[in-house]
C-alpha positions as CSV (number, residue, x, y, z in Angstrom):
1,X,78.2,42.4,214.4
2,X,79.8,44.7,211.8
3,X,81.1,43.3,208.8
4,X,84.6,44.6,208.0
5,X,84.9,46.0,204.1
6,X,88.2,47.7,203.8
7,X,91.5,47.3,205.9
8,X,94.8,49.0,205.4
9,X,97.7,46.6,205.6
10,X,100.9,48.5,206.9
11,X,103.8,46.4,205.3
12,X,104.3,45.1,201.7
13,X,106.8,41.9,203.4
14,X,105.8,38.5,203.7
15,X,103.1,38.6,206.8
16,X,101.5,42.0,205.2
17,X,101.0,40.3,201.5
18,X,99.9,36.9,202.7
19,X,97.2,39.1,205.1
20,X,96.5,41.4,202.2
21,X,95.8,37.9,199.5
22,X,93.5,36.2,202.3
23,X,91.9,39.2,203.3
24,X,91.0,39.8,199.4
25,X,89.7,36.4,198.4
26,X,87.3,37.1,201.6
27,X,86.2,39.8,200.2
28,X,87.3,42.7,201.7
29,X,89.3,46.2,200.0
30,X,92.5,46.0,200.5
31,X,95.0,48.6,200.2
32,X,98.6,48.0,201.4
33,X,101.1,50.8,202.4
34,X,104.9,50.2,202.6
35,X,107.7,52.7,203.3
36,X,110.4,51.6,201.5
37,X,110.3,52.3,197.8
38,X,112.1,49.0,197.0
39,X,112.4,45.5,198.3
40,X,115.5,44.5,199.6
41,X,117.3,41.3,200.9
42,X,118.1,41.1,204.3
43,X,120.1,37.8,205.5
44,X,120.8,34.8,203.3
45,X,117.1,33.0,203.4
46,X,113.8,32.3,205.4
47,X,113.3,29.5,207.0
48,X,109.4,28.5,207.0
49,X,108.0,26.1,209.7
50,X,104.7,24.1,209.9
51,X,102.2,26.3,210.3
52,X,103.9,29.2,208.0
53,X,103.7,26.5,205.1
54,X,100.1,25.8,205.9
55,X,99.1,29.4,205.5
56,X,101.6,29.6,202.6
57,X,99.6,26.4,200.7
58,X,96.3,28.1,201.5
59,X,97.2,30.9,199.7
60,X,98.7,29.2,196.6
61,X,102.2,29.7,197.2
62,X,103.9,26.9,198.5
63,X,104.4,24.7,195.9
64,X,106.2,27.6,193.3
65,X,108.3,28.6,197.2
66,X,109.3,24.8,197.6
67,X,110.8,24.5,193.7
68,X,113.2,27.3,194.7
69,X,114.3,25.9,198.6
70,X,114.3,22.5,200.1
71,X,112.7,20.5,202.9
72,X,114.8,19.8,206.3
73,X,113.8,17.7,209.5
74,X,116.0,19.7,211.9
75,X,118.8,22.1,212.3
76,X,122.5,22.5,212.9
77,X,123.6,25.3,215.0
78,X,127.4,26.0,214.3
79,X,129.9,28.3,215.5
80,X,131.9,31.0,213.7
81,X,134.3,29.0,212.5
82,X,131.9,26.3,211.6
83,X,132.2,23.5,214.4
84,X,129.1,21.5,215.0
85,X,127.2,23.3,218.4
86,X,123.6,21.6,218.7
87,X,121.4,19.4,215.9
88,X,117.8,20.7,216.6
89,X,115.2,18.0,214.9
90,X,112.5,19.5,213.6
91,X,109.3,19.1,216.5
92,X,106.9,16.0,215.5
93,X,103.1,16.6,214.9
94,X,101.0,16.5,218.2
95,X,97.6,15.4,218.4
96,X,94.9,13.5,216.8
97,X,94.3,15.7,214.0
98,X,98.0,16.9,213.5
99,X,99.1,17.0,209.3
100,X,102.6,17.2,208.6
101,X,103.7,20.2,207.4
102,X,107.2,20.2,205.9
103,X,109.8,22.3,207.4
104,X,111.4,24.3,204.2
105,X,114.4,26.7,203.4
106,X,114.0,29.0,200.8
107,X,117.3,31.2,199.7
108,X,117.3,34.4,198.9
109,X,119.2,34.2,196.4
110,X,119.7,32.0,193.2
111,X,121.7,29.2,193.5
112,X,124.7,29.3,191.8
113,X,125.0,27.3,188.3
């Protein structure tokens, strides 16, 4: 079996980074490549599910990501003008070896005051 050294990570977003960090502490070269020559916001925040927060905490992130959001247990689907269309809880862990991993929602921008 060979042993990989360097890998080229196309995309500087959230998957490519997160990749990029765990690929590193494993030891291999990294190098990352992303088109656009500055980040910018798309939508008004990220909603992170169980096993997204798992990787998240293995990397070291999730904590400082969960000062700036807040946990849910489900969502609320609403129309245009804002009526109430579905509540989705969040699923339940399955299995004998399940761990709770808190849903979170993490704005992209600062709350206000």
């Amino acid at each position: 079996m060979t042993s990989v050294r360097t890998v080229l990570v196309v995309g500087g977003g959230n998957s490519g980074l997160t990749l990029a960090t765990l690929l590193a502490r494993a030891g291999v070269s990294i190098e990352i490549v992303e088109r656009n020559l500055q980040f910018v916001v798309l939508g008004s925040g990220i909603t992170l599910q169980g096993p997204a927060a798992r990787v998240l905490q293995e990397v070291g992130v999730l904590d400082e990501l969960r000062r700036h959001g807040y946990e849910f247990t489900g969502l609320r689907l609403r129309s245009v003008d804002g009526r109430a269309l579905a509540d989705l809880p969040s699923a339940p862990p399955s299995g004998p070896t399940a761990r709770r991993w808190p849903s979170c929602s993490l704005p992209l921008r600062p709350r206000p005051g």
